[in-house]
C-alpha positions as CSV (number, residue, x, y, z in Angstrom):
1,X,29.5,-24.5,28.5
2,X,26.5,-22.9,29.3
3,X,26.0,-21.6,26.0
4,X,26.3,-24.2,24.2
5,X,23.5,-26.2,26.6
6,X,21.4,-22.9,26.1
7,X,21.9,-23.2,22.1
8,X,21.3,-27.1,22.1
9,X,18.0,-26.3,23.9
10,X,16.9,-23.4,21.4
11,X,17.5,-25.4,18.5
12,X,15.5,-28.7,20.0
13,X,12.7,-25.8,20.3
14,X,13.2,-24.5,17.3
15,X,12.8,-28.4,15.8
16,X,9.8,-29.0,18.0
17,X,8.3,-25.8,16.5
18,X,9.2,-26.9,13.3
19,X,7.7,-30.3,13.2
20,X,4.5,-28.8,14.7
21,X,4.3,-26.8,12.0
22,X,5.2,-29.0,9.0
23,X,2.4,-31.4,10.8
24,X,-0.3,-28.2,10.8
25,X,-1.4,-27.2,7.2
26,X,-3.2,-24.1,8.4
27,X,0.4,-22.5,9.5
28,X,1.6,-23.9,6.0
29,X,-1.3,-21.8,4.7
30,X,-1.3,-18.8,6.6
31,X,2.6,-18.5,6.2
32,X,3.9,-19.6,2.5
33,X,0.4,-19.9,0.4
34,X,-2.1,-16.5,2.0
35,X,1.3,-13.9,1.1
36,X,1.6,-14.8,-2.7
37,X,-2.3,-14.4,-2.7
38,X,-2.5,-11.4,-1.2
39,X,0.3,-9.8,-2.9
40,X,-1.3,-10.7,-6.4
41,X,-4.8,-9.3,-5.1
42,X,-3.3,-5.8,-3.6
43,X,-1.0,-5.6,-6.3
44,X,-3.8,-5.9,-9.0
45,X,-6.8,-4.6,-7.1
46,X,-5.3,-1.8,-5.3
47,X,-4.4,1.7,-7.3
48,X,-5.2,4.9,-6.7
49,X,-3.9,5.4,-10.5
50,X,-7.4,7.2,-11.9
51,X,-7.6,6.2,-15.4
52,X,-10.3,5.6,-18.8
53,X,-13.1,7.9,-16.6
54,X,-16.0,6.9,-18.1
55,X,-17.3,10.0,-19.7
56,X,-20.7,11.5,-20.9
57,X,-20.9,14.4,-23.8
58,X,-23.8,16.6,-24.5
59,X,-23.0,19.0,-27.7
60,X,-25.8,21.3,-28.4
61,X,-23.8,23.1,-30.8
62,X,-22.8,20.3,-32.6
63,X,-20.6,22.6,-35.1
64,X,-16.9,22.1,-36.4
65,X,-15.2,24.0,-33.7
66,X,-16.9,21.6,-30.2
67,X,-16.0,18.2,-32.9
68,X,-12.5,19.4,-32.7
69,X,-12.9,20.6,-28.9
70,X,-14.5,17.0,-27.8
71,X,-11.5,15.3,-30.2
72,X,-8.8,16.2,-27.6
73,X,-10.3,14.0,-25.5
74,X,-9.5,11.3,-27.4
75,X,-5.7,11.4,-27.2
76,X,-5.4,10.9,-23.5
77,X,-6.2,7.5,-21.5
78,X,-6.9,9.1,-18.7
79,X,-10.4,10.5,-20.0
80,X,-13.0,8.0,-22.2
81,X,-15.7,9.4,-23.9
82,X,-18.5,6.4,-23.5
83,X,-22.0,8.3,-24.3
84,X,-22.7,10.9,-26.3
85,X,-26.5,12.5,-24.8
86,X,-29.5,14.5,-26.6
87,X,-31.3,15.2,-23.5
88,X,-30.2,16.8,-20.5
89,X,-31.8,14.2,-18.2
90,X,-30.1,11.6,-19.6
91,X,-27.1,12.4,-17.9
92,X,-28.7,12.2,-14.2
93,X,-29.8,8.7,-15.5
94,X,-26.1,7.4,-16.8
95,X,-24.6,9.0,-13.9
96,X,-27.2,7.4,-11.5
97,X,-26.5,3.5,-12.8
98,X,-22.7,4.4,-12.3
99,X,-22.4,4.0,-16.4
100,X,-20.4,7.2,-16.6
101,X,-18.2,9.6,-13.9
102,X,-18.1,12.4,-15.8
103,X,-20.6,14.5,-18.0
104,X,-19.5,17.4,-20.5
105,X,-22.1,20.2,-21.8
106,X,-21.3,22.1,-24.6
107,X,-23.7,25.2,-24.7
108,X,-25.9,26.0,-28.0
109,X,-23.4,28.9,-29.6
110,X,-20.1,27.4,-28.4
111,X,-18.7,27.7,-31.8
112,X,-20.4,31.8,-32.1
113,X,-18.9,32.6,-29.1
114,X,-15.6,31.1,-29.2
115,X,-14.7,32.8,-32.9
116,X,-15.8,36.5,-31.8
117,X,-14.0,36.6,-28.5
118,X,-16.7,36.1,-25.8
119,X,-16.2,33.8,-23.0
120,X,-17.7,30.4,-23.2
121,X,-18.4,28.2,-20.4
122,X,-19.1,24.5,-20.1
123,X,-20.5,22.9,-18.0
124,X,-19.1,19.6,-16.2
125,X,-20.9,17.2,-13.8
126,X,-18.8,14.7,-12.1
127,X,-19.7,12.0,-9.9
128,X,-18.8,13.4,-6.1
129,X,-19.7,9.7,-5.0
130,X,-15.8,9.0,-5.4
131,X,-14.5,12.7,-4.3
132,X,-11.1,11.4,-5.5
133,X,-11.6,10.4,-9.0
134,X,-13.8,13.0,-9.5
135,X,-10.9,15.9,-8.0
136,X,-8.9,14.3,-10.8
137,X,-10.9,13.6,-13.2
138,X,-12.2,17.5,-13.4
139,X,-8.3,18.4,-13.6
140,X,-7.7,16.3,-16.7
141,X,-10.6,18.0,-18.4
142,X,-9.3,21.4,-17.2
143,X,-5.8,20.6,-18.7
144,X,-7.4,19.4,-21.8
145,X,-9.3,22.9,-21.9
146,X,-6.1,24.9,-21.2
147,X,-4.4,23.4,-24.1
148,X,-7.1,23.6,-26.7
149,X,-7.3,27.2,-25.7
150,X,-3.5,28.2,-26.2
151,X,-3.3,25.7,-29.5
152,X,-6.8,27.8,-30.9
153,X,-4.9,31.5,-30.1
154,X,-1.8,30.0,-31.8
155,X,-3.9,29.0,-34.6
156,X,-5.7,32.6,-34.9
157,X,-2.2,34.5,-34.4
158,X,-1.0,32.8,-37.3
159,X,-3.6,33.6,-39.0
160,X,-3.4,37.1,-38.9
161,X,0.7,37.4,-39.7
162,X,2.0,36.4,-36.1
163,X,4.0,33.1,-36.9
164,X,5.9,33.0,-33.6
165,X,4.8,32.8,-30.4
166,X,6.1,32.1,-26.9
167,X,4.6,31.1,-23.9
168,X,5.6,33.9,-21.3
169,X,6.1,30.7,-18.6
170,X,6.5,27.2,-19.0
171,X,7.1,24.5,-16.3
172,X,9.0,21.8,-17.5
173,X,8.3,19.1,-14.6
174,X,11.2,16.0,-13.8
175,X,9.7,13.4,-11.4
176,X,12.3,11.3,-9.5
177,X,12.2,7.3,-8.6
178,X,8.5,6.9,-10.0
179,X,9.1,8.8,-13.6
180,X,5.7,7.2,-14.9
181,X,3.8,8.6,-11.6
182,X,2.3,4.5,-11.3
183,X,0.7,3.9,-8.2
184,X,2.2,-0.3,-8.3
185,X,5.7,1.1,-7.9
186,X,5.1,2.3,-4.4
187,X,2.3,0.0,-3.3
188,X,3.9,-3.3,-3.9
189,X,7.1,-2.4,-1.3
190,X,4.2,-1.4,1.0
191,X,2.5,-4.7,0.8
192,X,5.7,-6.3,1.8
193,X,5.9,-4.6,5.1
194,X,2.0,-5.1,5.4
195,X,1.5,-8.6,5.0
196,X,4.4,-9.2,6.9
197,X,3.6,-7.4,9.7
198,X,-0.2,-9.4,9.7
199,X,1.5,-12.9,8.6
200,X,4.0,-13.0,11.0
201,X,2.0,-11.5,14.2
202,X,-0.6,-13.8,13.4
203,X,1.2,-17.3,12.8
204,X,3.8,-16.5,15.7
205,X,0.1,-15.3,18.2
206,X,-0.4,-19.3,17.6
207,X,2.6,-20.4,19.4
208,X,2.1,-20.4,23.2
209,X,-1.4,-20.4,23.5
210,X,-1.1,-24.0,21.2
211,X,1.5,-25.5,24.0
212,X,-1.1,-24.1,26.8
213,X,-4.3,-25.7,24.6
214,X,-2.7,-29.3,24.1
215,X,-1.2,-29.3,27.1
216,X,2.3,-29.9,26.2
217,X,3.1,-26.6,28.4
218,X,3.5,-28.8,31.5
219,X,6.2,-31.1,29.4
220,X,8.3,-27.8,28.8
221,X,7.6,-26.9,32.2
222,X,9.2,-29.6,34.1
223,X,12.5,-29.4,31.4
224,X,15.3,-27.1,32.4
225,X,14.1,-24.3,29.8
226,X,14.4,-20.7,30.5
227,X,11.8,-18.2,28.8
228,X,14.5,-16.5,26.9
229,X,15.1,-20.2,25.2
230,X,11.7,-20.7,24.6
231,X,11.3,-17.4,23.2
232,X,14.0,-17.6,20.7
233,X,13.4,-21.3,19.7
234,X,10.3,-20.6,18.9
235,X,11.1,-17.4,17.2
236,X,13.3,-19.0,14.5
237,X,11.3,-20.7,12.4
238,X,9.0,-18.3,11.8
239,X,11.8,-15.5,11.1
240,X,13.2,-18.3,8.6
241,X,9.4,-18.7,6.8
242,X,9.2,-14.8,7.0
243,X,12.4,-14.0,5.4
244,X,11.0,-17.1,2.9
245,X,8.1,-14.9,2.1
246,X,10.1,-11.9,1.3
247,X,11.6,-13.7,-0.9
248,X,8.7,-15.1,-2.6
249,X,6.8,-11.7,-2.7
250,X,9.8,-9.5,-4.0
251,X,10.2,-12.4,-6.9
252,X,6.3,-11.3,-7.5
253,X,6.9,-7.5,-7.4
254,X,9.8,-8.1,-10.0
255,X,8.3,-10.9,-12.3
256,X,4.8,-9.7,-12.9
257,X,4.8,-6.5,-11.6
258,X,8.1,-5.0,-13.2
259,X,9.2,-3.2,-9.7
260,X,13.0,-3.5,-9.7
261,X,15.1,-2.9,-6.7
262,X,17.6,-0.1,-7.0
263,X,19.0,-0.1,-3.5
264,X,21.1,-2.7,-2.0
265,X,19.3,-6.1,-2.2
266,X,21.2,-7.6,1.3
267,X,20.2,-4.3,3.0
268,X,16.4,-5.5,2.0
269,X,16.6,-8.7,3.8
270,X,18.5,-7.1,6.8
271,X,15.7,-4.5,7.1
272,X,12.9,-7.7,6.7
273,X,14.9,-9.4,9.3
274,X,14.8,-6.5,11.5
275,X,11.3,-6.1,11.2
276,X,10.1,-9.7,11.5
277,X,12.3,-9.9,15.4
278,X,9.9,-7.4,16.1
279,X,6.7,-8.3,14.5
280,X,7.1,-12.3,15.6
281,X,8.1,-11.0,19.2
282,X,4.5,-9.4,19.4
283,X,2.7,-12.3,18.2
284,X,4.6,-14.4,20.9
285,X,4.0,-11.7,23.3
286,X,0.1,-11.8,22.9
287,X,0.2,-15.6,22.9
288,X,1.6,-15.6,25.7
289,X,-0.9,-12.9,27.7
290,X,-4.0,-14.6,26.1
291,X,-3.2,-18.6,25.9
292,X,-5.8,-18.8,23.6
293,X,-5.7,-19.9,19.7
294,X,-8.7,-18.4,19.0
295,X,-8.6,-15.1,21.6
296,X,-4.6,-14.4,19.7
297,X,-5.7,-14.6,16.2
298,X,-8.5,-11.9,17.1
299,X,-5.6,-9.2,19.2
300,X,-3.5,-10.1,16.7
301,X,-5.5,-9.0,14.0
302,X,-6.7,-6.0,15.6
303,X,-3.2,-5.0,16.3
304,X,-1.9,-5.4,13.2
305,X,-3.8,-5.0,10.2
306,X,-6.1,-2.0,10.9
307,X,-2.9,0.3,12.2
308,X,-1.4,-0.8,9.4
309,X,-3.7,-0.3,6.6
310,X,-4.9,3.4,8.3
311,X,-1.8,4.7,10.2
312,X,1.5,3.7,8.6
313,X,1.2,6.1,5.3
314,X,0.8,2.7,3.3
315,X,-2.2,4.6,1.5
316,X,-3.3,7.4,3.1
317,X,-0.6,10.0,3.8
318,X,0.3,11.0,7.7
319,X,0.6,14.5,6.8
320,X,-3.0,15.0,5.5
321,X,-4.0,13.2,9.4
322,X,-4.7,15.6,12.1
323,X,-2.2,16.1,14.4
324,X,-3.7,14.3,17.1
325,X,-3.5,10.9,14.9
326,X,-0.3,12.0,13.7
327,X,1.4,11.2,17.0
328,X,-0.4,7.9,17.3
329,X,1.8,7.1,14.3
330,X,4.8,6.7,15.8
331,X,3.5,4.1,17.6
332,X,3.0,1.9,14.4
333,X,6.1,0.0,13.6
334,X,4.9,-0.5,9.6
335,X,5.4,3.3,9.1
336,X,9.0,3.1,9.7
337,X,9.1,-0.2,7.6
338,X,7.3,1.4,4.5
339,X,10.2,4.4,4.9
340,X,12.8,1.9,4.3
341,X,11.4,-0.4,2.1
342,X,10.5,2.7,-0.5
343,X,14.0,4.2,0.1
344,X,15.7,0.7,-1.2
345,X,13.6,0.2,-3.5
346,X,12.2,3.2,-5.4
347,X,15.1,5.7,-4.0
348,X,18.2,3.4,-4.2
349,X,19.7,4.5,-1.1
350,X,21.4,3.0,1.6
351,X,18.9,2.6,4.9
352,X,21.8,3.7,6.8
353,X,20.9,7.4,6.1
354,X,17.4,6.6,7.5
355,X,19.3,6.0,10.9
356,X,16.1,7.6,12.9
357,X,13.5,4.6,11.2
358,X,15.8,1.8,11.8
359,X,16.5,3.0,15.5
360,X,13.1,2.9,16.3
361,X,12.4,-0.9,14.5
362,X,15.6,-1.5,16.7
363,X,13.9,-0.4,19.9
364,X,10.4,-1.9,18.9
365,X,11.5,-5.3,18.8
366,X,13.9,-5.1,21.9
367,X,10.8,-4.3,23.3
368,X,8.3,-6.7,21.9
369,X,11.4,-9.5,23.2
370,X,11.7,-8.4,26.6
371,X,7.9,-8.4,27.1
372,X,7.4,-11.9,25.4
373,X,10.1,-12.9,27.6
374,X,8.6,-11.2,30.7
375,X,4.7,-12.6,29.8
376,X,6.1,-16.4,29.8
377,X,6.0,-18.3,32.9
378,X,7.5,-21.5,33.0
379,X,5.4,-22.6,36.1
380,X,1.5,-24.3,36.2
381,X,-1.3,-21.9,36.8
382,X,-2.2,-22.1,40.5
């Protein structure tokens, strides 16, 4: 009997909380409208896919052999030659007004030197502005280099009587569960579990500090609610409009995107379930320590989006962090999300063999409960 009364009074919550929202268009904002719009940003905006470098060419040799050496670059889309140069200072100008990345020099006897055996060098100037496009872009060109190089020798062997060669090694390269190496087939999964984790926080941070703020606090007060009723009426709406927005944002990743799901599509919404206990529980727990609308949105924010963004491996790698910020990682609950997520997803496997990652979204929103449950007090401020 007492479970029923105790379900009767988390659903009249979860009503109230309900109407309160349906009657606020901000929390219609922040929860169904801001995760389509950011997923569409990220998912255009954000790559770390370096392609069509912007490239400068100076050829002072200007001879048959650098044509066909400047022709390879043509037949990649990772390089684009924008500019070809007659002076030398020309290049410091096109790479100063961020026109080009790149810059190719092509010494006077390149053709002299290449067809009587000597070494020729060129010279290349990238950009160091952005150290990563740069890294990349210089390993492109080196590629390209190393491949004219063996199809020239080829070309002289033949030349001579030799008709068959072999390359002494040869690595033949297979890349699993991101064959085309595209930076949207790993980032969109990761926006999932980021813009839930700063969506949810932040419309749930709204939801005690609102009943403090209009004063309807007292009305719950003096009603035979417990904090553990509260906490879960309040909860389910939100875990409803979150598991809403999974929907909507995996429909985005699959429509317009083109990134399928391999794994097990229930197992998805399990793990976004999961994650959404814990990530609501903490927004509820900071309403509840600040009573504050505006003061919640701010810790919420802090809490959430920076953590997530730096320390969960959604872009930058943990094992590239030093070990010191390494550990602090295990205290950010959208690393273990962005495991998962990429594991159904890209991997197709079942979560269930990631038993350490679930364990620990288990225990953070145990956690993040108990506390919310703890911080609310169902009495007036003496």
């Amino acid at each position: 009997m007492k479970l029923v009364k105790s379900l009767i009074r988390i659903i009249s919550i979860a009503e109230k909380e309900w109407t309160q929202i349906r009657r606020d268009p901000r929390s219609l904002y922040i929860s169904m409208i801001s995760p389509v719009i950011f997923t569409l940003l990220f998912g255009y905006a954000l790559t770390v896919d370096v392609k069509n470098v912007s490239m400068a060419v100076f050829d002072q040799d200007k001879t048959l052999t650098s044509r066909k050496f400047l022709e390879e670059f043509s037949h990649t889309e990772y390089l684009k030659i924008n500019q070809y140069v007659s002076k030398y200072n020309e290049i410091d100008r096109l790479i100063n007004t961020e026109e080009i990345k790149l810059a190719i020099i092509l010494p006077r006897n390149f053709e002299k030197n290449f067809k009587t055996g000597k070494k020729v060098d060129i010279q290349l100037i990238a950009d160091g502005s952005d150290s990563t496009s740069a890294s990349v872009a210089i390993g492109y060109v080196k590629a390209i280099v190393a491949n004219f190089n063996i199809d020239m020798k080829i070309k002289e062997l033949k030349k001579i009587g030799i008709t068959e060669t072999r390359v002494p090694v040869e690595a033949r390269s297979r890349v699993w569960y991101n064959p085309e190496l595209q930076s949207k087939n790993f980032i969109i999964p990761s926006l999932i579990i980021m813009i839930m984790t700063i969506i949810s926080a932040l419309i749930a941070s709204l939801t005690i500090s609102r009943e403090w703020e209009r004063g309807t606090m007292e009305t719950l007060i003096t009603t035979p609610l417990r904090g553990s009723e509260l906490v879960f009426g309040k909860l389910l709406p939100y875990l409803l409009i979150g598991l809403f927005d999974v929907i909507l944002m995996v429909s985005i990743g699959y429509f317009i995107f083109n990134v399928s799901i391999k794994g097990n599509i229930i197992e998805l919404y399990l793990l976004a379930l999961l994650f959404l206990i814990g990530t609501s529980s903490m927004g509820m727990m900071i309403s509840s320590a600040t009573r504050s609308q505006v003061l919640s949105v701010q810790v919420s924010l802090n809490i959430t989006f920076l953590p997530t963004m730096i320390l969960s491996g959604f872009i930058f790698p943990v094992e590239n962090m030093p070990l010191l910020i390494q550990g602090i990682t295990y205290l950010v609950p959208a690393k273990y999300g962005i495991i998962l997520i990429r594991a159904i997803v890209l991997k197709g496997i079942s979560v269930l063999l990631l038993w350490t990652q679930i364990g620990f979204l288990f225990i953070f929103a145990a956690l993040a409960i108990i506390i919310s449950i703890k911080k609310i007090t169902l009495r007036l401020p003496e």
